[in-house]
C-alpha positions as CSV (number, residue, x, y, z in Angstrom):
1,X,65.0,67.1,80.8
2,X,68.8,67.1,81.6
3,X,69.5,64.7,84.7
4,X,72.7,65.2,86.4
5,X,73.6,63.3,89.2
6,X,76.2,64.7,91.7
7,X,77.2,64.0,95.2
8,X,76.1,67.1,98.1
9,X,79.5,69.6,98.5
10,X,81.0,67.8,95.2
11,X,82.1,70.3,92.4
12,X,81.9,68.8,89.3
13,X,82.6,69.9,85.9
14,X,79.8,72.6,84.5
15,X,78.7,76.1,84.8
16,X,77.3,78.2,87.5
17,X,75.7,81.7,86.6
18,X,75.7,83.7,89.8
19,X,73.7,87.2,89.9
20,X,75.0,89.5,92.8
21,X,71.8,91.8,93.5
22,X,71.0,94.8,95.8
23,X,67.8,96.3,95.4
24,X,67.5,94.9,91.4
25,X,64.1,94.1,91.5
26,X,63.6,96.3,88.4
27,X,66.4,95.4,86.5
28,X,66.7,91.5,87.2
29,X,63.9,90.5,84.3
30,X,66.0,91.6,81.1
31,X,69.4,89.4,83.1
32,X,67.3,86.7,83.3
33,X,65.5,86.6,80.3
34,X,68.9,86.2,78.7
35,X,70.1,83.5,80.9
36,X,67.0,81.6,80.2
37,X,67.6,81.7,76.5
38,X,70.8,79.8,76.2
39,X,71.5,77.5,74.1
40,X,73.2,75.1,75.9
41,X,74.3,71.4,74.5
42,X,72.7,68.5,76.3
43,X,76.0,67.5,77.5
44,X,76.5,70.4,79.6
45,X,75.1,71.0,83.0
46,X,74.7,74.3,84.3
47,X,72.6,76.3,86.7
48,X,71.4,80.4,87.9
49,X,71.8,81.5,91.3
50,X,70.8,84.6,92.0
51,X,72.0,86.4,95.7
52,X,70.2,88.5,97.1
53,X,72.4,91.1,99.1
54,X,70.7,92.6,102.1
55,X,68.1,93.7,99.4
56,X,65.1,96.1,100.6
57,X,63.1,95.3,98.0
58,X,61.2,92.2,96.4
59,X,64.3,91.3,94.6
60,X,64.1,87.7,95.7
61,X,60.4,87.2,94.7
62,X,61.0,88.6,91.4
63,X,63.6,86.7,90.2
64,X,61.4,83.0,91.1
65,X,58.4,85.0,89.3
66,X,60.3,85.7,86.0
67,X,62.4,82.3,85.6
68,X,60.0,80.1,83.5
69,X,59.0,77.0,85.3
70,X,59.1,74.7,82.4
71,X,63.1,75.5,81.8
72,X,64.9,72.5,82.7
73,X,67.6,74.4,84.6
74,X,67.4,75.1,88.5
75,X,67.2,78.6,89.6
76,X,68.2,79.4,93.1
77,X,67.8,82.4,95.1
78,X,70.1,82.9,98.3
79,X,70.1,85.8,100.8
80,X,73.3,86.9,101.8
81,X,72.8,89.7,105.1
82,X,76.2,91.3,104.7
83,X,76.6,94.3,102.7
84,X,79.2,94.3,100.0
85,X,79.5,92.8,96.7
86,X,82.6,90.3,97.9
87,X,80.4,89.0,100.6
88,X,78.1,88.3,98.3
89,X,80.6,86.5,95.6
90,X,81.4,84.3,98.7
91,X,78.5,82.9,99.2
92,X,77.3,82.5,95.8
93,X,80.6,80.4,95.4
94,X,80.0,78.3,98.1
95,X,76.4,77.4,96.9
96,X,77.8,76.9,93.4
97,X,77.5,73.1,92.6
98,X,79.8,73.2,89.3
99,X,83.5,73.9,88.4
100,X,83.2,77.1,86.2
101,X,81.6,80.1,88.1
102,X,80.6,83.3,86.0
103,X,79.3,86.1,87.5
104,X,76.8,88.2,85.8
105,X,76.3,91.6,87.2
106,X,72.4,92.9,87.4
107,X,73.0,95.3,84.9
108,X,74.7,92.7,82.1
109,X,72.9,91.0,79.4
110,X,74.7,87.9,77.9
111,X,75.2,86.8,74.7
112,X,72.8,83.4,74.3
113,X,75.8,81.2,73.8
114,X,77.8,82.2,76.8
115,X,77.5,78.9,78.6
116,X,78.7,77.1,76.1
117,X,81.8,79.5,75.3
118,X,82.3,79.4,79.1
119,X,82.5,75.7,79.0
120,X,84.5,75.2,75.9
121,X,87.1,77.8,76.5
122,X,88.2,76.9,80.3
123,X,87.2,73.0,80.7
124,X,89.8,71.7,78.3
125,X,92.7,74.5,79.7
126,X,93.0,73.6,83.1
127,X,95.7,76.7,84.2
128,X,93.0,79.4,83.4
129,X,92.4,80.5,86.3
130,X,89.9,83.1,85.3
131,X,88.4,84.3,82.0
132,X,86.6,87.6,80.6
133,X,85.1,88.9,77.8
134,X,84.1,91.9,75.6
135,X,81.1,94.3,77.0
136,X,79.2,96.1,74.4
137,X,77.5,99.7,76.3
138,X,73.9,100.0,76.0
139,X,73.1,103.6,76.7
140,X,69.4,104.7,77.9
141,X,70.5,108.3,77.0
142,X,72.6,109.4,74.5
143,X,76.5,109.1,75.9
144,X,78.4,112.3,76.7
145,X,80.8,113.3,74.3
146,X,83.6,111.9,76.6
147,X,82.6,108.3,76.9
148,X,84.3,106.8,74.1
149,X,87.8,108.1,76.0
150,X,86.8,106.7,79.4
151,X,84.3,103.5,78.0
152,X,86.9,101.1,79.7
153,X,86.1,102.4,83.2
154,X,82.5,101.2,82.7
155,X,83.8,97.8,81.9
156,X,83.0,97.7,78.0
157,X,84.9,96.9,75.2
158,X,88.3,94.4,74.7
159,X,90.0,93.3,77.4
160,X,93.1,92.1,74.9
161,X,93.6,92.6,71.1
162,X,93.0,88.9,70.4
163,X,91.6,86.0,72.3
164,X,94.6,84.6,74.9
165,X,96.4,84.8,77.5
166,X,96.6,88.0,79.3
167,X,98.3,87.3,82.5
168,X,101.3,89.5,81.8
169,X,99.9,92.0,79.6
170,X,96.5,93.3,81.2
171,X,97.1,91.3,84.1
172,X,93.4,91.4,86.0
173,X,89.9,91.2,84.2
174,X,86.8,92.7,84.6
175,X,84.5,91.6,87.1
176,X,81.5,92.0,84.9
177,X,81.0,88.6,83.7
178,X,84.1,86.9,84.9
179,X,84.6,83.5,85.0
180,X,86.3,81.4,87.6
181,X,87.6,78.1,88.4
182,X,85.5,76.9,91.8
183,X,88.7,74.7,92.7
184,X,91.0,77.7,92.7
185,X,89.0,80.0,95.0
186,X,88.8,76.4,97.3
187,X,92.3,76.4,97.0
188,X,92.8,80.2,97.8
189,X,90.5,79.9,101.1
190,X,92.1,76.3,102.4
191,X,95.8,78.7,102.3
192,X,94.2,81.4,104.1
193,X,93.0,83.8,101.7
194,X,90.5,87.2,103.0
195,X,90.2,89.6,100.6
196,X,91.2,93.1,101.6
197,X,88.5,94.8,99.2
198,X,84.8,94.4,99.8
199,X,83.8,95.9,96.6
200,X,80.5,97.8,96.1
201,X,78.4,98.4,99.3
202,X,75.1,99.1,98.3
203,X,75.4,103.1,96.3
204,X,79.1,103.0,97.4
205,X,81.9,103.3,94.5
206,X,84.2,101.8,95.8
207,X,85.7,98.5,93.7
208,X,88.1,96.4,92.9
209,X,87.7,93.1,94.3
210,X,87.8,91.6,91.0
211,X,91.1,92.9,90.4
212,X,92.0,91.4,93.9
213,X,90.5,88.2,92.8
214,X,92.9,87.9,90.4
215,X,95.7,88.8,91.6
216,X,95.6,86.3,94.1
217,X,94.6,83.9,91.3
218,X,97.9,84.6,89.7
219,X,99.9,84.0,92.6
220,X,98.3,80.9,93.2
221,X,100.0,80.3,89.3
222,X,97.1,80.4,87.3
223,X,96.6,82.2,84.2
224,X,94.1,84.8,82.9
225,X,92.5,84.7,79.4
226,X,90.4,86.6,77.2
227,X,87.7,85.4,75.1
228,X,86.1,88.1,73.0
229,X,83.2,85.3,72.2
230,X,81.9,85.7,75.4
231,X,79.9,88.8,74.7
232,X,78.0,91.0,77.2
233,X,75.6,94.1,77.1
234,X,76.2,96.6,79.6
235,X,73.0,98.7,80.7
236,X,73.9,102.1,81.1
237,X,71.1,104.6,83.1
238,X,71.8,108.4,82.4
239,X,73.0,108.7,86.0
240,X,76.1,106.7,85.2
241,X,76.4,108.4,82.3
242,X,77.2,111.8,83.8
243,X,81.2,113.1,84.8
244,X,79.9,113.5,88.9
245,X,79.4,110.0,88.6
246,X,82.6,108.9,86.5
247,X,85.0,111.1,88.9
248,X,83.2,109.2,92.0
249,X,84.4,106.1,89.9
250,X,87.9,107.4,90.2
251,X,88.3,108.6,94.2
252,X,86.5,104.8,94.7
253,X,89.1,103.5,92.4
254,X,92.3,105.7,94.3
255,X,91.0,104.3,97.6
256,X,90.9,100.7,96.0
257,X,94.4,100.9,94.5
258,X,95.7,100.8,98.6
259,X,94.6,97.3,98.3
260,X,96.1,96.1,95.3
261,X,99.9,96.7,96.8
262,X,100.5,94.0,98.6
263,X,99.6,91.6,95.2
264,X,101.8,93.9,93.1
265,X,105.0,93.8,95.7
266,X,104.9,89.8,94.9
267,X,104.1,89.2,91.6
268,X,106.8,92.4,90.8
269,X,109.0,89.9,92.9
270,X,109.8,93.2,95.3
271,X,111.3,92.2,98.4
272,X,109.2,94.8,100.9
273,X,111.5,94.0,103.6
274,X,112.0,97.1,105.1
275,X,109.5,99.0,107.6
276,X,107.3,101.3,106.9
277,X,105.9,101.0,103.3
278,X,102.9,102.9,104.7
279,X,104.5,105.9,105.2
280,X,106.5,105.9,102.1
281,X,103.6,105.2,99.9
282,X,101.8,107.9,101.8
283,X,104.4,110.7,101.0
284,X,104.5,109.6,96.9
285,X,100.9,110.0,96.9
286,X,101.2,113.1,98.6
287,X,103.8,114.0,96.4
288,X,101.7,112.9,92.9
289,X,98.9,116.0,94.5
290,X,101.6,118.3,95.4
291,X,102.6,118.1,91.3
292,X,99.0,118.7,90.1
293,X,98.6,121.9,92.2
294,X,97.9,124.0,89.7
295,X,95.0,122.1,88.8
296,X,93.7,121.0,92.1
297,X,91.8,124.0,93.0
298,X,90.2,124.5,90.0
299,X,89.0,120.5,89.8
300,X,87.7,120.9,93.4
301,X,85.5,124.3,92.7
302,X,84.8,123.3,88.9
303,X,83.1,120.7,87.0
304,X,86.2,119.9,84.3
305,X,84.2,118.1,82.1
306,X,86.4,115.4,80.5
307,X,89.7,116.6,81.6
308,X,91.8,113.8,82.4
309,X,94.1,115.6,84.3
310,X,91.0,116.1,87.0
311,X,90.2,112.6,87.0
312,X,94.2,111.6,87.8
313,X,93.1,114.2,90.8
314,X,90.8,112.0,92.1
315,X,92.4,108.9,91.6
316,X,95.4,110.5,94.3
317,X,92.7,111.8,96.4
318,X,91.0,108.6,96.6
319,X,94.1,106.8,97.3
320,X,95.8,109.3,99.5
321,X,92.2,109.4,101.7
322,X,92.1,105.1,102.0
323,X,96.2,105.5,103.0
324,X,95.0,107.5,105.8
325,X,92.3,105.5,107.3
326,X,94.5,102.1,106.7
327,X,97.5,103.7,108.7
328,X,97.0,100.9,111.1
329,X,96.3,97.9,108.6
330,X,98.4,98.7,105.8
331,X,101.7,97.5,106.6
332,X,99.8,94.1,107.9
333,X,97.8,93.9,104.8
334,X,101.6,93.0,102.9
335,X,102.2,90.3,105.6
336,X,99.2,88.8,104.7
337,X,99.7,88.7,101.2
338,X,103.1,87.1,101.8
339,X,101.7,84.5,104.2
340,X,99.1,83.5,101.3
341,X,102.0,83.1,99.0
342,X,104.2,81.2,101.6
343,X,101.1,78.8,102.4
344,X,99.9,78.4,99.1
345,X,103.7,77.4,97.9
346,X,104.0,74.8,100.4
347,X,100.6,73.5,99.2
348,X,101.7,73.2,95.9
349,X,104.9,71.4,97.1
350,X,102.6,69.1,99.4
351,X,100.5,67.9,96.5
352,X,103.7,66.6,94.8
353,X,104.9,64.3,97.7
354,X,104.1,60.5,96.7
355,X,100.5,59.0,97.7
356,X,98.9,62.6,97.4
């Protein structure tokens, strides 16, 4: 029986599992039947939480009926009322009692030694920031001829061609099993950071709060690796595996883009001083349709079944639509960005004085 003593609100070094779930009362026994078969040294504490996010279903009561009660590792189930896969990422971190948080989506099965890759990847490297790893698919129908062009959009297969650093190559990791340091999203919050992207809401498509994630990660200067050891199954159903569903993917990941501009002005060191970078941005986008014209009738009337042409469509739809409705916010969303930056630099230059 492992007996690690900690102090209430302390982070200390281990791993947390944390299972974001909305309505995954059917697919949370196979996730945790992994997660109880680690094979985890003695020496390293870790725990499962599992969030339950405005679920309508017993999603709650099945995950405390399939965790075995004789495993010597806490499960603990959390109810989160807001809608949206960030809000429920928050407050999974904030009930996460050690240093290394990994998130586990309720359609990912991981590899039995994941908490101990976890642990001995990031605890000795202490500017990773954030880790990923390789996702295998597991298909319940056969996959459409197309899937082996688009497989990264479904978050399986490399994230690098070797184990290391990836900060200024790939640049952002999946969020389907990512890992974080606790300290650096405290860090984060304390200089002011709100994410601009919710990520999924319920059967919404929209994404890309991971992405955010790391992007802010980076600017607080901390790195991103890839670790092809940490290895993941990723349940497919055959309603994912269909092109409806994949161009949905794309117009949710357009509209996400909008917030990734902000992160990519400062880490591309662009100055954004002058005014309206909404509008500009607007009329490129406008511009990128405009050059696909010939196409864009046909996409919108026919199915154009693995054409990636129609799914660069969607991706300038989604965007263009999300410019539209963030008239108001967008040009604020870079001030924010900047104000993180500024406030996390003088935090950094704070923690050097003498006595701190």
């Amino acid at each position: 029986m492992r007996n690690f003593n900690f102090k209430r609100g302390e982070v200390v070094d281990g791993v947390t599992l944390i299972i974001c779930c909305h309505n995954s009362s059917t697919k949370l026994p196979s996730v945790l039947t992994h997660l109880a078969a680690q094979e985890v040294p003695e020496d390293i504490p870790w725990e499962v939480i599992v969030v339950d996010n405005a679920s309508t279903d017993d999603t709650s009561q099945v995950a405390l009926q399939v965790w075995p009660e004789d495993l010597p590792v806490p499960l603990k189930v959390i109810y989160e009322p807001e809608l949206g896969l960030m809000h429920a990422r928050h407050r999974g971190l904030s009930e996460a009692r050690y240093e290394l948080v990994s998130f586990i989506d309720d359609d990912n099965w991981v590899a039995s030694n994941w908490v101990k890759v976890v642990f001995e990847v990031m605890s000795p490297r202490s500017t990773i920031g954030a880790c990923g790893g390789f996702g295998e698919e597991v298909c319940e129908v056969e996959p459409p001829w197309w899937f082996e062009k688009y497989k990264g959009d479904y978050a399986v297969g490399s994230q690098g061609p070797e184990t290391g650093d990836v900060t200024e190559t790939r640049g952002y990791l999946w969020g389907a099993g990512l890992t974080v340091r606790k300290s650096v999203w405290q860090r984060l919050l304390r200089s002011g950071y709100r994410n601009l992207l919710t990520g999924r809401r319920g059967n919404s498509l929209t994404s890309g709060e991971d992405v955010e994630l790391c992007f802010a990660i980076r600017i607080a200067g901390f790195r991103l690796w890839y670790e092809p050891r940490l290895h993941l199954r990723h349940f497919l159903p055959p309603r994912r595996l269909t092109w409806r569903y994949l161009r949905l993917m794309y117009r949710g990941d357009g509209a996400s883009s909008v917030g990734y501009d902000p992160y990519l002005a400062i880490l591309g060191s662009e100055a954004q001083k002058h005014q309206e970078i909404w509008k500009r941005e607007f009329l490129k986008t406008s511009m990128k349709l405009f050059r696909f014209r010939a196409r864009l009738g046909k996409s919108l009337l026919l199915s154009c079944e693995g054409d990636q042409q129609t799914l660069a469509i969607e991706l300038a739809m989604g965007r263009l639509l999300e410019l539209f409705h963030k008239r108001q916010a967008y040009d604020n969303s870079f001030h924010a960005v900047r104000q993180l930056r500024n406030n996390l630099d003088a935090q950094g230059r704070d923690s050097q004085k003498p006595g701190k």
